[in-house]
Biopython code that builds the backbone (N, CA, C, O; Angstrom):
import numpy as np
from Bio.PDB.StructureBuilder import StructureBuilder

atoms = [
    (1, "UNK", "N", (5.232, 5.224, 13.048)),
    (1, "UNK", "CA", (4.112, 5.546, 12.171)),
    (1, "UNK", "C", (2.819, 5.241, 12.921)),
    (1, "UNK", "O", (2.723, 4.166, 13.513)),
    (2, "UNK", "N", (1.970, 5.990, 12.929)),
    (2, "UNK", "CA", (0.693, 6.143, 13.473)),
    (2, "UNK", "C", (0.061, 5.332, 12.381)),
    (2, "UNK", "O", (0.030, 5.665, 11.196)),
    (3, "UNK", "N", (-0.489, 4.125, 12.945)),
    (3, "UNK", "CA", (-1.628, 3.089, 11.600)),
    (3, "UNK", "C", (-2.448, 3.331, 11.426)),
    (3, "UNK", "O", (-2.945, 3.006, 10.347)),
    (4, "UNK", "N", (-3.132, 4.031, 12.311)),
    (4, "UNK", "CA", (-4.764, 4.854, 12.074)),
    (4, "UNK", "C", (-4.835, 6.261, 11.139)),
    (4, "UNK", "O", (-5.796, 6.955, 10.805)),
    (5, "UNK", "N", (-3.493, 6.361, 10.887)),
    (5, "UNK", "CA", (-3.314, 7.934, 10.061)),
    (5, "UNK", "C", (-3.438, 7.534, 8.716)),
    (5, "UNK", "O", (-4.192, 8.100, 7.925)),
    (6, "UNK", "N", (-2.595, 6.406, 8.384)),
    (6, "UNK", "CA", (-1.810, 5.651, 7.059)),
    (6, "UNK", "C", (-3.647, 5.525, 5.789)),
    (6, "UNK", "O", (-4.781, 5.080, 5.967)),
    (7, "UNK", "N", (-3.067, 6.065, 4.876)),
    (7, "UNK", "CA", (-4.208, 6.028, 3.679)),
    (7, "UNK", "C", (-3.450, 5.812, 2.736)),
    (7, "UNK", "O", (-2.404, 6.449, 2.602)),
    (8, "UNK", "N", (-3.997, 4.478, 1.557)),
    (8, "UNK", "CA", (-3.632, 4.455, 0.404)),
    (8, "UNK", "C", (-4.505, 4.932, -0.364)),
    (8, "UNK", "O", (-5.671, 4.742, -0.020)),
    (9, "UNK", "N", (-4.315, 5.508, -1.322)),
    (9, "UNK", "CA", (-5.129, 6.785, -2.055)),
    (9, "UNK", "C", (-6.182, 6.844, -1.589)),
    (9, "UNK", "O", (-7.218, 6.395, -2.079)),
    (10, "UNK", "N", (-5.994, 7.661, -0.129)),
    (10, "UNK", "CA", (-7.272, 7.926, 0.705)),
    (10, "UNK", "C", (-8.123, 7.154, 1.470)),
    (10, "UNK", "O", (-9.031, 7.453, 2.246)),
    (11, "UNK", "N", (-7.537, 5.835, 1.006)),
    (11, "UNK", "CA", (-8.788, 4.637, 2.069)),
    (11, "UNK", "C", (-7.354, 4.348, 3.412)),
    (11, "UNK", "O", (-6.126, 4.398, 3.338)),
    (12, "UNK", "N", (-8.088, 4.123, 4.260)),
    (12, "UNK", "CA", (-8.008, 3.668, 5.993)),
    (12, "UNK", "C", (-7.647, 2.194, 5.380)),
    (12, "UNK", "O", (-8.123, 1.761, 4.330)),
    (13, "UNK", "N", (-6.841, 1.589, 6.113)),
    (13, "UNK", "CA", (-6.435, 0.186, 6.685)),
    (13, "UNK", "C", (-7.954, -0.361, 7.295)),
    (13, "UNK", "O", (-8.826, 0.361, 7.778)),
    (14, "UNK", "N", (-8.001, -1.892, 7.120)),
    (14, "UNK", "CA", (-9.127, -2.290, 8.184)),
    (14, "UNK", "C", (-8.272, -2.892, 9.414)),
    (14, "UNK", "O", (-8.606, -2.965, 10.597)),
    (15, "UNK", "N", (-6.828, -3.387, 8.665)),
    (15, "UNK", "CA", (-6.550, -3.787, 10.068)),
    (15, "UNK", "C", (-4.936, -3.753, 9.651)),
    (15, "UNK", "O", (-4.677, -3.392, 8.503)),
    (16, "UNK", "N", (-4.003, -4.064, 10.414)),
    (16, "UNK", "CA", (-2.640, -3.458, 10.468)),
    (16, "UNK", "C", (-2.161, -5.211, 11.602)),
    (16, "UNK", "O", (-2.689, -6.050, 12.331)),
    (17, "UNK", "N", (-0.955, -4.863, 11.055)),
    (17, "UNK", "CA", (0.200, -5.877, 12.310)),
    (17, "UNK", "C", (1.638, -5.650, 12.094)),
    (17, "UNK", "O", (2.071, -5.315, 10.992)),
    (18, "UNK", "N", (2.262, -5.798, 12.954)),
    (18, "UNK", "CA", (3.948, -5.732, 13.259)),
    (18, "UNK", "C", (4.442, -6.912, 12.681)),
    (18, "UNK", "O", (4.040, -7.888, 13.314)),
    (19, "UNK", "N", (5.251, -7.246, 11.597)),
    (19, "UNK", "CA", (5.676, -8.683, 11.337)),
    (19, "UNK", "C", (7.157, -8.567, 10.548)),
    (19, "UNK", "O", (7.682, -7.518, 10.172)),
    (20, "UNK", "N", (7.632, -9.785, 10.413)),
    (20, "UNK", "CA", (9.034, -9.517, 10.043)),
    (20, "UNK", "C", (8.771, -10.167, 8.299)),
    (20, "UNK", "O", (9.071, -11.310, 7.955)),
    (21, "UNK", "N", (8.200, -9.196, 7.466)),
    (21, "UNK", "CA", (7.911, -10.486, 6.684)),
    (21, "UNK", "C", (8.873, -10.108, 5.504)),
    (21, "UNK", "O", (8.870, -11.083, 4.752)),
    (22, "UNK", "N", (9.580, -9.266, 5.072)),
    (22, "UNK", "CA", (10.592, -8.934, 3.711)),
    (22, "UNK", "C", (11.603, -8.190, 3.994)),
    (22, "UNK", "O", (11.525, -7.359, 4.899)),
    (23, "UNK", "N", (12.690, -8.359, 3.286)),
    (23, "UNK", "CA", (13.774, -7.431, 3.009)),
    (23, "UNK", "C", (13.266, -6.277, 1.985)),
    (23, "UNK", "O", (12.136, -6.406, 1.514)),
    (24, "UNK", "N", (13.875, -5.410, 1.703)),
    (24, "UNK", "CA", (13.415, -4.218, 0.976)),
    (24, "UNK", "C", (13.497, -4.937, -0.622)),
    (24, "UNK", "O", (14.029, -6.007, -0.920)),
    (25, "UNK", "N", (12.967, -4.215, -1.287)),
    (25, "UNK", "CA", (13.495, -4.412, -2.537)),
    (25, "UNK", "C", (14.844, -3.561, -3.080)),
    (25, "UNK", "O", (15.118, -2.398, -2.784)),
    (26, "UNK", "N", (15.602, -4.452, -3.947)),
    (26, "UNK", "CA", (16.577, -3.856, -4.587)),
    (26, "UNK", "C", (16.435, -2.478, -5.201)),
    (26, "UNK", "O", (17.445, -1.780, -5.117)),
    (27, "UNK", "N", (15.540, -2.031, -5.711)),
    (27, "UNK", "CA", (15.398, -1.014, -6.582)),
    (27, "UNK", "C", (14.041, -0.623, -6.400)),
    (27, "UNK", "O", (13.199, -1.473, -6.690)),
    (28, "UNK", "N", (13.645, 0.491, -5.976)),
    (28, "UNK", "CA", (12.620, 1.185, -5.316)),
    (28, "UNK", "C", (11.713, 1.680, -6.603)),
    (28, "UNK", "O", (10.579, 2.139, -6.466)),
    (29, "UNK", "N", (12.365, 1.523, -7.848)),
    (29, "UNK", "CA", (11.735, 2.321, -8.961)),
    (29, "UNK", "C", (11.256, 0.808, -9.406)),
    (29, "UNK", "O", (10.165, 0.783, -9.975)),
    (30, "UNK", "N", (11.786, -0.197, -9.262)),
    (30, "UNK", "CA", (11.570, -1.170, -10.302)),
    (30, "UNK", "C", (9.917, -2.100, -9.301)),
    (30, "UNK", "O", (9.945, -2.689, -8.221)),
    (31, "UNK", "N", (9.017, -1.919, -10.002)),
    (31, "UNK", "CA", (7.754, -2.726, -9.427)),
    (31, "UNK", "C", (7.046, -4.400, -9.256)),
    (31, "UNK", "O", (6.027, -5.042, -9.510)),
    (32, "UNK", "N", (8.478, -4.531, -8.604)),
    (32, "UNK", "CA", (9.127, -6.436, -8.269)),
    (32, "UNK", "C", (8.741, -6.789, -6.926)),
    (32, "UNK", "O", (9.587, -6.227, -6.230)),
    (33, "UNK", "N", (8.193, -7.210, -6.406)),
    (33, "UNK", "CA", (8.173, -8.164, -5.271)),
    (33, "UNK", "C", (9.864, -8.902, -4.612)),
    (33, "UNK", "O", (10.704, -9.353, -5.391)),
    (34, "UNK", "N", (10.002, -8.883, -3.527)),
    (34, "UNK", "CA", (11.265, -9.909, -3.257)),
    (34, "UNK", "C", (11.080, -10.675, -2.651)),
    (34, "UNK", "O", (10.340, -10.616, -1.669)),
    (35, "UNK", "N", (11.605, -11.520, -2.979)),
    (35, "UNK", "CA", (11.622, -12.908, -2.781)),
    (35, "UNK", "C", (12.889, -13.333, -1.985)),
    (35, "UNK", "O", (13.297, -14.489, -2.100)),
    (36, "UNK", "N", (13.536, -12.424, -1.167)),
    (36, "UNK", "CA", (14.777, -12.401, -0.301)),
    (36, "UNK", "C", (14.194, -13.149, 1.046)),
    (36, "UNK", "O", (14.914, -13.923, 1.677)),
    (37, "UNK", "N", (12.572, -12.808, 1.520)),
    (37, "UNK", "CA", (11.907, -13.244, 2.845)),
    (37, "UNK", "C", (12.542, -12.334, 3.891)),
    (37, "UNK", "O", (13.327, -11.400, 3.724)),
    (38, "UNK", "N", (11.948, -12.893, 5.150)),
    (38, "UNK", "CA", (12.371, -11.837, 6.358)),
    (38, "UNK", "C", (13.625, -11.326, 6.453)),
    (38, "UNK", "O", (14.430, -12.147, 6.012)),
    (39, "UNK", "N", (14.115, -10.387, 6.815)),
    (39, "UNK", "CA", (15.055, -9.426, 6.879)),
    (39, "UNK", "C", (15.480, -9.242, 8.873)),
    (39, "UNK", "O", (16.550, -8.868, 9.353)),
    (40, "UNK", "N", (14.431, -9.588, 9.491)),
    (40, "UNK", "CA", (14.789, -9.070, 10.779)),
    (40, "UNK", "C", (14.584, -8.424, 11.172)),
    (40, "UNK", "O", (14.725, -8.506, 12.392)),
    (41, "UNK", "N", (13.979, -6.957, 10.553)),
    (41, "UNK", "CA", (13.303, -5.732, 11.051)),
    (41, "UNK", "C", (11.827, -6.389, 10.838)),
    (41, "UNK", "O", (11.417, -7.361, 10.202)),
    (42, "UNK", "N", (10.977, -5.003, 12.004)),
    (42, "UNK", "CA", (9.477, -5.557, 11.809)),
    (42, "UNK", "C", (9.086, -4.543, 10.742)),
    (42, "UNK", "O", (9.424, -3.423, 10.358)),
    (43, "UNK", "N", (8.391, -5.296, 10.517)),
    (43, "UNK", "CA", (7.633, -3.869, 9.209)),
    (43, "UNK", "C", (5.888, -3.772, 9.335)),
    (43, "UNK", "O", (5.248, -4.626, 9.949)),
    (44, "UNK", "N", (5.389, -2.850, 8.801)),
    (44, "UNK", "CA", (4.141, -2.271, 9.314)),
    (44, "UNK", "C", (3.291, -2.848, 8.006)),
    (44, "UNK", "O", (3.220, -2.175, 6.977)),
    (45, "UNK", "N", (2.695, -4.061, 8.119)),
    (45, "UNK", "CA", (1.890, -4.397, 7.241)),
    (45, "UNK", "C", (0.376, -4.006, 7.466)),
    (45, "UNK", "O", (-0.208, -4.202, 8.532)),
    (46, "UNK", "N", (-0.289, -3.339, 6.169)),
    (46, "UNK", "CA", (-1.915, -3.153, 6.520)),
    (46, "UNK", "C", (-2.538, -3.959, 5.081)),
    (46, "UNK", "O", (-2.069, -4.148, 3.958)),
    (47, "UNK", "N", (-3.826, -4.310, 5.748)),
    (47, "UNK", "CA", (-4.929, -4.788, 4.871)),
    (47, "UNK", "C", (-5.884, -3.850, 4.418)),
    (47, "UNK", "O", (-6.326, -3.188, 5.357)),
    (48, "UNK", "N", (-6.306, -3.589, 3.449)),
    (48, "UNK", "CA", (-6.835, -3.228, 2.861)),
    (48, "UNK", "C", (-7.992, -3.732, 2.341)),
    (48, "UNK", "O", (-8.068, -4.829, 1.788)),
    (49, "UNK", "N", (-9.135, -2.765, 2.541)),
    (49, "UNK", "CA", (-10.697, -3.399, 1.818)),
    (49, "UNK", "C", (-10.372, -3.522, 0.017)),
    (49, "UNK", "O", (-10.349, -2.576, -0.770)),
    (50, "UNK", "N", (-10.208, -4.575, -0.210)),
    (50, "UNK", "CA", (-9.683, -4.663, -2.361)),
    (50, "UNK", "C", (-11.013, -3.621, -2.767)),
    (50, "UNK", "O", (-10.642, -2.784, -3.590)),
    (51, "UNK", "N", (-12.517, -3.469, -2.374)),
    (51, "UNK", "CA", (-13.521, -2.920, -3.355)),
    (51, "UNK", "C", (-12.898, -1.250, -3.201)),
    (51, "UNK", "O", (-12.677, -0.406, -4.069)),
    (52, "UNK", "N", (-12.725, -1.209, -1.616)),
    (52, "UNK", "CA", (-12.774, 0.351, -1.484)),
    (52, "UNK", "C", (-11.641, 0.778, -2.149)),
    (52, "UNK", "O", (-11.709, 1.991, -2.346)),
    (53, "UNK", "N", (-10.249, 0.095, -2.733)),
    (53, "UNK", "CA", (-8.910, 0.328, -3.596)),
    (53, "UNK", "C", (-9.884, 0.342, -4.896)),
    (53, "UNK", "O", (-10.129, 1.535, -5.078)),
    (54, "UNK", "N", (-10.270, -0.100, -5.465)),
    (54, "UNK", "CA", (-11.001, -0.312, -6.275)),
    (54, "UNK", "C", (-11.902, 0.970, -7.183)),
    (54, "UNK", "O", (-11.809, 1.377, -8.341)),
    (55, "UNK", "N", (-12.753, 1.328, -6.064)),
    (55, "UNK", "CA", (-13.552, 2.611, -6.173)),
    (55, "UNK", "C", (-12.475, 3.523, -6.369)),
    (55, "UNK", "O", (-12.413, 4.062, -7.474)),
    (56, "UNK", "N", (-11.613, 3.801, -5.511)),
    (56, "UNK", "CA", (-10.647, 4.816, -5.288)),
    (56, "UNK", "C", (-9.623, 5.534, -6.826)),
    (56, "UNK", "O", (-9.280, 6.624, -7.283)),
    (57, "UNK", "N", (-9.524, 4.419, -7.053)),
    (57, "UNK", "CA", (-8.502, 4.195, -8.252)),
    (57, "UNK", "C", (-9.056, 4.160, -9.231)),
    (57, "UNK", "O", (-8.303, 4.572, -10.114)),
    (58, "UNK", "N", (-10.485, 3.749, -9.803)),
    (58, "UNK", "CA", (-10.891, 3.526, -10.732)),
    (58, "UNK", "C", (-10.705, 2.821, -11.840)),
    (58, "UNK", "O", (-9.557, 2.383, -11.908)),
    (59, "UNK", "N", (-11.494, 2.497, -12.878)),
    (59, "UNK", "CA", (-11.514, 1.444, -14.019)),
    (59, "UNK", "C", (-9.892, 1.378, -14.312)),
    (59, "UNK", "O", (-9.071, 2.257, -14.575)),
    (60, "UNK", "N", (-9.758, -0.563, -14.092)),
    (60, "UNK", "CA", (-8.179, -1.302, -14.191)),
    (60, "UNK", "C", (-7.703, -2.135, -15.197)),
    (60, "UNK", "O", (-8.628, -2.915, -14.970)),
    (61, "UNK", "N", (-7.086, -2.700, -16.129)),
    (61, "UNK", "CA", (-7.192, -4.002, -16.512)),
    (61, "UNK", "C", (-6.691, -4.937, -16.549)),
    (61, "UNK", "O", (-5.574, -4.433, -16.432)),
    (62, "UNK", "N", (-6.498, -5.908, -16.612)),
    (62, "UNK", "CA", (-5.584, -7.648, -16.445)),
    (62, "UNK", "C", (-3.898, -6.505, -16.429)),
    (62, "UNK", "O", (-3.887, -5.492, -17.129)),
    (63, "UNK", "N", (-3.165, -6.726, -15.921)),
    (63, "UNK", "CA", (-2.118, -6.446, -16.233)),
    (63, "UNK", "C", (-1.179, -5.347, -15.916)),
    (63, "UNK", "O", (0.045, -5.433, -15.829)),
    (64, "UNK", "N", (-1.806, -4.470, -15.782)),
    (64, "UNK", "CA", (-1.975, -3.099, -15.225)),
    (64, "UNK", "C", (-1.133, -2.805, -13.862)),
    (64, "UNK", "O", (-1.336, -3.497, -12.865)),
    (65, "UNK", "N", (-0.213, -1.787, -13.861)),
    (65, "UNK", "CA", (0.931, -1.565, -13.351)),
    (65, "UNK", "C", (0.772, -0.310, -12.895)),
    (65, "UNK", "O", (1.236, 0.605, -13.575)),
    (66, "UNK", "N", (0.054, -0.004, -11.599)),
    (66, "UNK", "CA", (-0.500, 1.207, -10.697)),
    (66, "UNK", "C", (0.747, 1.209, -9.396)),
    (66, "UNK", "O", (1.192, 0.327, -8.662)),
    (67, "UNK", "N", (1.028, 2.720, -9.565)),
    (67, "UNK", "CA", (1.460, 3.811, -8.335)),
    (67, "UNK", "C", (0.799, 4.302, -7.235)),
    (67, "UNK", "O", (0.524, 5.502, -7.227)),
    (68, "UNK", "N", (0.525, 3.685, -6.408)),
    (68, "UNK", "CA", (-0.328, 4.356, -5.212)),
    (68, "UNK", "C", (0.198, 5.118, -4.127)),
    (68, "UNK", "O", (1.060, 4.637, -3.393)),
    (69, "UNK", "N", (-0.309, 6.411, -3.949)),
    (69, "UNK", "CA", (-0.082, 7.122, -2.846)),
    (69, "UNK", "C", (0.121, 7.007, -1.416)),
    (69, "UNK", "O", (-0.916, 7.416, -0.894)),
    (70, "UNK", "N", (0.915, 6.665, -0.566)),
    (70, "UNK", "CA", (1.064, 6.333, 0.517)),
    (70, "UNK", "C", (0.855, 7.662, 1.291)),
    (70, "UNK", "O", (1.373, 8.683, 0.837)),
    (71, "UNK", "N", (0.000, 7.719, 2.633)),
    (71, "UNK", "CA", (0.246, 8.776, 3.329)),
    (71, "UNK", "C", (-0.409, 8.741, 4.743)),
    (71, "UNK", "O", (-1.518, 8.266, 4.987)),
    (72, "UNK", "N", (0.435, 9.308, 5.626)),
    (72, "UNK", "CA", (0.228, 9.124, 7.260)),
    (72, "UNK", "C", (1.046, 10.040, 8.273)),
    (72, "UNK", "O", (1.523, 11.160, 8.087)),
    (73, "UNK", "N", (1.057, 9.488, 9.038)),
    (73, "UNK", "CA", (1.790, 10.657, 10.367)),
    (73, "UNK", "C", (2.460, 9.444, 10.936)),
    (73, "UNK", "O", (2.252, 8.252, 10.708)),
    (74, "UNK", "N", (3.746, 10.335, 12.134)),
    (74, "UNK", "CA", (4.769, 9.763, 12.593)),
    (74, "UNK", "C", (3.401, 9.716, 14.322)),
    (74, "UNK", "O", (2.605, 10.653, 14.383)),
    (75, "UNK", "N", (3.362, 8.894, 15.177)),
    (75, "UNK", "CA", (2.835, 8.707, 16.356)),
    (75, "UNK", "C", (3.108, 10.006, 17.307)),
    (75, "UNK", "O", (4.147, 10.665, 17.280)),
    (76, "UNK", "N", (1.808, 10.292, 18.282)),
    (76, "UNK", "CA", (2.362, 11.840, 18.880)),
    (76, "UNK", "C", (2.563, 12.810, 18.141)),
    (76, "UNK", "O", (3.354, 13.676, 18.515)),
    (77, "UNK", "N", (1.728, 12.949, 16.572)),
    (77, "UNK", "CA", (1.914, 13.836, 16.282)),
    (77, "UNK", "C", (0.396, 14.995, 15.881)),
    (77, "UNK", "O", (-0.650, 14.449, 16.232)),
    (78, "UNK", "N", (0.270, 15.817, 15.509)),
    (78, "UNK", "CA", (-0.597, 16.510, 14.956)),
    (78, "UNK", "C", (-1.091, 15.883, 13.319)),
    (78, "UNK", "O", (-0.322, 15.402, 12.487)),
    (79, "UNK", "N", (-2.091, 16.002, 13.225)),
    (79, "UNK", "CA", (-2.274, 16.265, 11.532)),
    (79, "UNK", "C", (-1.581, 16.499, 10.685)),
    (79, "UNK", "O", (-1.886, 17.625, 10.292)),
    (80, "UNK", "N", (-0.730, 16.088, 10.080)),
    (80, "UNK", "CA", (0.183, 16.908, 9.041)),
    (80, "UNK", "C", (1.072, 17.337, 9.571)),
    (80, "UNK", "O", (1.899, 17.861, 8.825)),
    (81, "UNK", "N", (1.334, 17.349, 10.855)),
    (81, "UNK", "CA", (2.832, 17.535, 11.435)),
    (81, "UNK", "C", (4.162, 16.889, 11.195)),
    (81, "UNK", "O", (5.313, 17.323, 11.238)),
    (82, "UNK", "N", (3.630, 15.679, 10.919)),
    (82, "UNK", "CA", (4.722, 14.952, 10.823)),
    (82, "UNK", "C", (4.597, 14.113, 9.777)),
    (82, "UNK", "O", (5.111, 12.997, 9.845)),
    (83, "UNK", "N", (3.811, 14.565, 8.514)),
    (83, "UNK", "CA", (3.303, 13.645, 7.192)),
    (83, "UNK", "C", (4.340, 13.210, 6.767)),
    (83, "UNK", "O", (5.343, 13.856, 6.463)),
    (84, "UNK", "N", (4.131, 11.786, 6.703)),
    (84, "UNK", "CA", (5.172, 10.968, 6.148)),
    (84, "UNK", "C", (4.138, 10.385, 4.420)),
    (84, "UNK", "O", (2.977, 10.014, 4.246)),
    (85, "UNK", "N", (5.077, 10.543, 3.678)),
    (85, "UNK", "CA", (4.413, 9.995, 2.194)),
    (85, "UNK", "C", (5.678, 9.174, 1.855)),
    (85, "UNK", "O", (6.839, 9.407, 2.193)),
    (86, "UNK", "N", (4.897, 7.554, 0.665)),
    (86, "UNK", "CA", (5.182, 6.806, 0.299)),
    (86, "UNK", "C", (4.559, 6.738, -1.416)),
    (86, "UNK", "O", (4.055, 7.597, -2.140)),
    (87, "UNK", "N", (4.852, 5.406, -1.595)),
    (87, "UNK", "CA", (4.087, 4.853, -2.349)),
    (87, "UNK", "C", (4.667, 3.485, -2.705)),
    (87, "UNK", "O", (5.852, 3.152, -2.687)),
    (88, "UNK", "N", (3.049, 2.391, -3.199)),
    (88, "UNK", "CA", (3.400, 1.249, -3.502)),
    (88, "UNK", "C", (2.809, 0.930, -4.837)),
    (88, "UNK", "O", (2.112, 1.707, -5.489)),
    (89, "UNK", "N", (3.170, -0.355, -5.207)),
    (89, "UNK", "CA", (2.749, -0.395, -6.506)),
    (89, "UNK", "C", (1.953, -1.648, -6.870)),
    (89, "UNK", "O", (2.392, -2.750, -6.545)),
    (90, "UNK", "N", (1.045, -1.549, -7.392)),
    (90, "UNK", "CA", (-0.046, -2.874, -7.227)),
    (90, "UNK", "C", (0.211, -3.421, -8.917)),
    (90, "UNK", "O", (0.664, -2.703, -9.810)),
    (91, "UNK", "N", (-0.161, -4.708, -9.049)),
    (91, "UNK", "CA", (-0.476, -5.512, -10.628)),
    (91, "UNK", "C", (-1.704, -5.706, -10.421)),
    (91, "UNK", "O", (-2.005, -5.901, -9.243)),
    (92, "UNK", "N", (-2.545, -5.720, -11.194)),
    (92, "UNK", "CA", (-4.040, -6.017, -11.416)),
    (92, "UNK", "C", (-3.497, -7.569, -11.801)),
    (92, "UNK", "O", (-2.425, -7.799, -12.362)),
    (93, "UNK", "N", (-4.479, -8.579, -11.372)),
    (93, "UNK", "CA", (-4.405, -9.880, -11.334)),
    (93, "UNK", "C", (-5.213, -10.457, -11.293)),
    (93, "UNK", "O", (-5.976, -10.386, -10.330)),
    (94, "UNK", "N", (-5.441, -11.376, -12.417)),
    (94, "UNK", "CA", (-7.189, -11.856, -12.064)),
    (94, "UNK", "C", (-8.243, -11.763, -12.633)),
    (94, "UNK", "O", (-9.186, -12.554, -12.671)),
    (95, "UNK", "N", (-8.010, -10.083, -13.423)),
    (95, "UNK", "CA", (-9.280, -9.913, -14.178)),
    (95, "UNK", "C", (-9.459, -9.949, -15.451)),
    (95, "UNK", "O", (-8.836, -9.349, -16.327)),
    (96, "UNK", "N", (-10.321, -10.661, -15.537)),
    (96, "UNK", "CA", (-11.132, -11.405, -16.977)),
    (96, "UNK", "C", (-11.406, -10.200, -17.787)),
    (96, "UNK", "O", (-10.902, -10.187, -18.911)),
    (97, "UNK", "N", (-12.288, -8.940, -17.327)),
    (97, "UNK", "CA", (-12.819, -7.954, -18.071)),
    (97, "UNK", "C", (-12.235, -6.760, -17.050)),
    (97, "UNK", "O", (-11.601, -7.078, -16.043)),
    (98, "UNK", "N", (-12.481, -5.468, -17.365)),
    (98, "UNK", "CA", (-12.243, -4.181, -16.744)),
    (98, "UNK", "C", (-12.724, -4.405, -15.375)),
    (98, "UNK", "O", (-13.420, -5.399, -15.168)),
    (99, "UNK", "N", (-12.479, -3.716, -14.551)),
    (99, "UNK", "CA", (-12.801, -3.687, -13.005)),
    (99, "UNK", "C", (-12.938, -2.323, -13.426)),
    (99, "UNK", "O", (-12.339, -1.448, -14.051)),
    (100, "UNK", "N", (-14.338, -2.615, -12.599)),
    (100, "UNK", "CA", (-15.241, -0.679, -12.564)),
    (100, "UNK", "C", (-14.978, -0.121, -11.028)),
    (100, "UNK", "O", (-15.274, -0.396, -9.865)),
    (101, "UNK", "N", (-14.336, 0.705, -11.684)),
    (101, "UNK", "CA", (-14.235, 1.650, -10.281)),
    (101, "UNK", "C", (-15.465, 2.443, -10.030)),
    (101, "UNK", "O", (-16.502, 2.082, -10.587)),
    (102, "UNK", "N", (-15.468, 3.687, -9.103)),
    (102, "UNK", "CA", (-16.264, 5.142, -9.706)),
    (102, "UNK", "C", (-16.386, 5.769, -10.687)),
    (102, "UNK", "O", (-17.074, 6.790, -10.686)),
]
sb = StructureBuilder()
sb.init_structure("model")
sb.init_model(0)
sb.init_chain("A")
sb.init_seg("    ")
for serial, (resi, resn, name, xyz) in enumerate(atoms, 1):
    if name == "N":
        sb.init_residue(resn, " ", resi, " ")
    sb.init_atom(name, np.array(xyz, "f"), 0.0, 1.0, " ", f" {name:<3s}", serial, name[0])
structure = sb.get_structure()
């Protein structure tokens, strides 16, 4: 995977690393965290600016159980040659009142 390609609903990574940090989750539909820890493979973790997710996605609230678009290219490739799509799933956490998006 090319890290400079990779957009979650359209925003760029600020920064990316190779790390061994989870096993997959059991169930790809179910929006759980695991708690299994490293697995042994590296996996492609990116950071993300939280305001620019924010803008992107628009007004959230305490609790709130969002689908985000994963999307990027395989390395050596063209534009859209080799689009690879995902998606992850975020909990809103934290907030007291609505978070204003755009």
């Amino acid at each position: 995977i090319d890290p400079e390609s990779v957009r979650l609903v359209g925003v760029e990574p600020i920064r990316f690393a190779y790390e061994d940090v989870a096993a997959p989750v059991s169930d790809a539909n179910d929006c759980k965290c695991t708690t299994d820890g490293p697995d042994g493979f590296l996996d492609l973790t990116l950071k993300f600016d939280t305001q620019r997710i924010i803008e992107a996605i628009g007004d959230v609230n305490e609790g709130e159980v969002l689908i985000l678009e994963l999307t990027g290219n395989l390395l050596g490739s063209l534009p859209n040659e080799m689009l690879i799509e995902g998606a992850d799933c975020i909990i809103i956490r934290g907030a007291k009142t609505p978070i204003k998006g755009k």
